[in-house]
C-alpha positions as semicolon CSV with decimal commas, in nm:
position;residue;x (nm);y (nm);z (nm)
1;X;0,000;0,000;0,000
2;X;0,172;0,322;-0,111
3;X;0,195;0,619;0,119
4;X;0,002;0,969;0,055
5;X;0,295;1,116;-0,005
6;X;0,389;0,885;-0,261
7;X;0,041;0,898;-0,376
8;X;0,060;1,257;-0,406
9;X;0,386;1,224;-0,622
10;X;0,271;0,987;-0,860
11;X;-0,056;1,193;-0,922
12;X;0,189;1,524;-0,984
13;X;0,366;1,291;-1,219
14;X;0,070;1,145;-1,393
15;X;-0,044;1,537;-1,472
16;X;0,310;1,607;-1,611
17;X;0,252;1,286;-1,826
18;X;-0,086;1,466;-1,978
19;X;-0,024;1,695;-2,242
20;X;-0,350;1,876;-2,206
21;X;-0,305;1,982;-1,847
22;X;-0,035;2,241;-1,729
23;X;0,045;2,099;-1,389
24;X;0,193;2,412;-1,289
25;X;-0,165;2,554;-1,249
26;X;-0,291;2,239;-1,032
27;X;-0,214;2,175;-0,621
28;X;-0,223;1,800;-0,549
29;X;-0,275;1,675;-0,158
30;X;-0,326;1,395;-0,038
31;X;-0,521;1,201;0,243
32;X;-0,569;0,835;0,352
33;X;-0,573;0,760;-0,004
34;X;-0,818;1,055;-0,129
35;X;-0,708;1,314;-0,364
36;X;-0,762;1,676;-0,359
37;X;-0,695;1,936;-0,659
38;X;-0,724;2,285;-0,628
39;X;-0,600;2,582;-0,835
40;X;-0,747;2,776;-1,152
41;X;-0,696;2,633;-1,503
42;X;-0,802;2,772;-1,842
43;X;-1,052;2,590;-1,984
44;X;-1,351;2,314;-1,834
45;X;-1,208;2,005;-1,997
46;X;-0,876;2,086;-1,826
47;X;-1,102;2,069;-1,517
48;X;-1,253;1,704;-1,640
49;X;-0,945;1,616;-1,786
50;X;-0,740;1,653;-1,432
51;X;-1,017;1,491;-1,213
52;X;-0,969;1,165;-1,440
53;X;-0,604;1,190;-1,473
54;X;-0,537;1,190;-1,125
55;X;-0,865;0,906;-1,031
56;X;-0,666;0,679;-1,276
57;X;-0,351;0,648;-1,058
58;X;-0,304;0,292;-0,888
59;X;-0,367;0,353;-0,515
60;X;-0,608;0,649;-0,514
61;X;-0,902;0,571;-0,310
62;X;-1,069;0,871;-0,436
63;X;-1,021;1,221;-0,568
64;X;-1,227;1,600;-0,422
65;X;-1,192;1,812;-0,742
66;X;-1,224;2,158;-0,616
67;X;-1,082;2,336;-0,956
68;X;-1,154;2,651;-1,090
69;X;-1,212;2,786;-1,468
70;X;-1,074;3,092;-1,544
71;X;-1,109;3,198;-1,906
72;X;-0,836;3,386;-2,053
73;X;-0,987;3,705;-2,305
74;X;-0,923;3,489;-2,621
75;X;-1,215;3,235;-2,488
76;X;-1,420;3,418;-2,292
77;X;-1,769;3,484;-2,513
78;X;-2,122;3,571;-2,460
79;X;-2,394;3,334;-2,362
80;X;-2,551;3,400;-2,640
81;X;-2,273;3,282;-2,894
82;X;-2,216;2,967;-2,652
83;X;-2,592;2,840;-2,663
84;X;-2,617;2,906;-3,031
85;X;-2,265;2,665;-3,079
86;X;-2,361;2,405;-2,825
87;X;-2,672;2,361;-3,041
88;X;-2,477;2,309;-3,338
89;X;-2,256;2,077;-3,163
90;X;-2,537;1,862;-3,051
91;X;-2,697;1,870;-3,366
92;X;-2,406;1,726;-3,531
93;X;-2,355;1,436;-3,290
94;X;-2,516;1,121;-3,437
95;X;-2,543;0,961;-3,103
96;X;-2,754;1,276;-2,959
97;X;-3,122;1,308;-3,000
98;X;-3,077;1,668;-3,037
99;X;-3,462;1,744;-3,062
100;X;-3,500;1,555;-2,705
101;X;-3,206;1,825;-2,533
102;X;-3,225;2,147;-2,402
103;X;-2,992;2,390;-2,342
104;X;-2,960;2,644;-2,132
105;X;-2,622;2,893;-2,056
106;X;-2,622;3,155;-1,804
107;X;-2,247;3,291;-1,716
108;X;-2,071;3,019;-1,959
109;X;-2,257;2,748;-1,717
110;X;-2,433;2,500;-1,986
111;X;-2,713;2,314;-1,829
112;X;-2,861;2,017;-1,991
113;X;-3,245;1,908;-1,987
114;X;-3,468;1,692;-2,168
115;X;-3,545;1,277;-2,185
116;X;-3,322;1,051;-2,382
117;X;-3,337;0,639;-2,380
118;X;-2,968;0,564;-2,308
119;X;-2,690;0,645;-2,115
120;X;-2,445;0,670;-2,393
121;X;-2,695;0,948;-2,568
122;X;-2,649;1,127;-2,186
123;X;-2,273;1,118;-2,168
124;X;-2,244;1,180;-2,571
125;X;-2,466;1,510;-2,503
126;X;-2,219;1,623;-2,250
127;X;-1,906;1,508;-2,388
128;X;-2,020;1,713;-2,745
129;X;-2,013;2,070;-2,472
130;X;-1,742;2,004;-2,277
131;X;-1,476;2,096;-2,504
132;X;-1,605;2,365;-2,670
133;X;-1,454;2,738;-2,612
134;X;-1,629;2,964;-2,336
135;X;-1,775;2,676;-2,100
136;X;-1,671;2,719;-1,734
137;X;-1,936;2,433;-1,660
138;X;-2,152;2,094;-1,743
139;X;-2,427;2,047;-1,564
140;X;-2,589;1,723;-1,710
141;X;-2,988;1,732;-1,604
142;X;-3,048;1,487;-1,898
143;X;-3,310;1,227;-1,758
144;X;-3,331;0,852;-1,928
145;X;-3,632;0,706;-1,917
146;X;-3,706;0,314;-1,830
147;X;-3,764;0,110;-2,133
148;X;-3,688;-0,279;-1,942
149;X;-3,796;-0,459;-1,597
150;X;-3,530;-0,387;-1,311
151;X;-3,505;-0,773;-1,347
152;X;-3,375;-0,797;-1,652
153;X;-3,147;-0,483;-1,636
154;X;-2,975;-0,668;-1,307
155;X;-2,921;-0,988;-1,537
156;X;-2,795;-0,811;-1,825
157;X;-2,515;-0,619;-1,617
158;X;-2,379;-0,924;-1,408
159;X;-2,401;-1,083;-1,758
160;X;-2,167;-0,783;-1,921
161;X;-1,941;-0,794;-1,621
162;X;-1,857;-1,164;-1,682
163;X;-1,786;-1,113;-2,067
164;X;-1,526;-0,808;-1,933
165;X;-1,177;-0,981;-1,917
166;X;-1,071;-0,711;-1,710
167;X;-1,353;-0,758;-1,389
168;X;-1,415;-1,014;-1,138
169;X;-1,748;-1,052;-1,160
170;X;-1,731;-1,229;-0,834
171;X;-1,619;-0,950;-0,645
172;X;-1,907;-0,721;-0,769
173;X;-2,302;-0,736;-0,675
174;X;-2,592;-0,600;-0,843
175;X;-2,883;-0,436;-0,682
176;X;-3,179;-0,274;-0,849
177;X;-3,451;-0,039;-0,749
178;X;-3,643;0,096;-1,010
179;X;-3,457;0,244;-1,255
180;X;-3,144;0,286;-1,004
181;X;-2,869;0,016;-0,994
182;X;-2,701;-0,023;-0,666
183;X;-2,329;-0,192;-0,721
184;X;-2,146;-0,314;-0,400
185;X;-1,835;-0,495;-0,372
186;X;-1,457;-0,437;-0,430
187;X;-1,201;-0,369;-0,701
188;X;-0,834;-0,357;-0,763
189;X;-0,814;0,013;-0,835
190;X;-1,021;0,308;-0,991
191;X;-0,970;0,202;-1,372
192;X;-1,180;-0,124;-1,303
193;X;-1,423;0,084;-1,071
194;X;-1,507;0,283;-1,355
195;X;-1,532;-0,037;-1,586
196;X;-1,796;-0,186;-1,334
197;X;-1,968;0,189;-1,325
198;X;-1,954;0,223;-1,746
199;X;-2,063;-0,188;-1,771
200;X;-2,410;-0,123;-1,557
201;X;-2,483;0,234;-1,716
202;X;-2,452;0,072;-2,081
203;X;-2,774;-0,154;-1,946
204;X;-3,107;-0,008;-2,113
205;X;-3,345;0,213;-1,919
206;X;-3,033;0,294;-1,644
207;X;-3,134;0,621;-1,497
208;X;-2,867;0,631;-1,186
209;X;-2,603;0,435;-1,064
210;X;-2,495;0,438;-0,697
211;X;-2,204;0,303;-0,673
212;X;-2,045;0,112;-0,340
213;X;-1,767;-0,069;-0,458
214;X;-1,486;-0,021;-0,250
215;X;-1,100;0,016;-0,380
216;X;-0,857;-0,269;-0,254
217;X;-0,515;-0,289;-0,406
């Protein structure tokens, strides 16, 4: 089990390693195996960039993003210009049901609204803002509506989990309520977290995902 200090180099490191982050701009501290960044950096997907940069570090239990964006003149523009360019983004993005979204920007922050049927069409509505010039913020209030019994989403993510070479399907359980899966267990570190977390929102109807499983090295 590494230490936090050598946790806390190894995250500094693996920011140095990412060529779309100036590392210079981010403080790294570390506690019982959680991960805090603060500072300012120029752009949002600097900000999502960092918080998964650092989460995919062996040993890190966990990581408290407390980042700021602060625009430099060249990016800054008007809410106006933003909502009109998300719109186009969206609109381009075959795996978005544009007509189902709605957007809304108020001081760069983009909020997302609106139904979809999938996870995927969630995340690809977000992922199509989050790099685009002038965003400070994502907030994703995309709802997906249930299409499938909460039986037969619980079978079809301990089935995906066994077909994934890289899980242990034994070490994960599947709870569901609702639309809501409940995942409890443990994993070997934060990479296969997020492939247990990515396997049960790929399930149809998935609305939320609370996620339990514990990291154990």
């Amino acid at each position: 089990m590494k230490t936090d200090s050598e946790l806390q180099k190894d995250v500094m490191t693996e920011l140095q390693w990412e060529p779309s982050i100036k590392p210079a701009e981010i403080g790294v501290s570390v506690r019982d195996g959680v991960v805090m960044l603060s500072g300012y950096v120029d752009s949002y997907i600097k900000k999502w960039a960092a918080e998964r940069v650092a989460a995919r570090v062996f040993g890190v239990k966990g990581v408290v993003e407390e980042l700021k964006v602060k625009l430099p003149d060249s990016l800054k523009r008007p809410d106006e210009d933003i909502a009109r360019v998300v719109s186009d983004a969206l609109g381009w993005n075959v795996f978005v049901p544009h007509d189902r979204v709605k957007v809304r920007v108020q001081g760069g922050v983009v909020t997302l609204s609106g139904e979809v049927d999938w996870w995927y069409q969630k995340d690809a509505a977000e992922d199509a803002v989050r790099k685009l010039a002038g965003v400070v913020l994502v907030i994703n209030n995309i709802t997906i509506i249930p299409t499938v019994k909460p039986q037969d989403v619980k079978d079809q993510i301990e089935s995906a989990f066994q077909r994934n070479a890289l899980l242990d399907a034994r070490r994960v359980t599947v709870e569901t309520s609702g639309n809501k899966v409940i995942l409890r267990g443990s994993v070997r570190n934060w990479a296969e977290r997020e492939q247990v977390e990515q396997a049960a929102w790929a399930a149809p109807g998935v609305s939320k995902v609370e996620s339990d499983v514990m990291i154990s090295p």
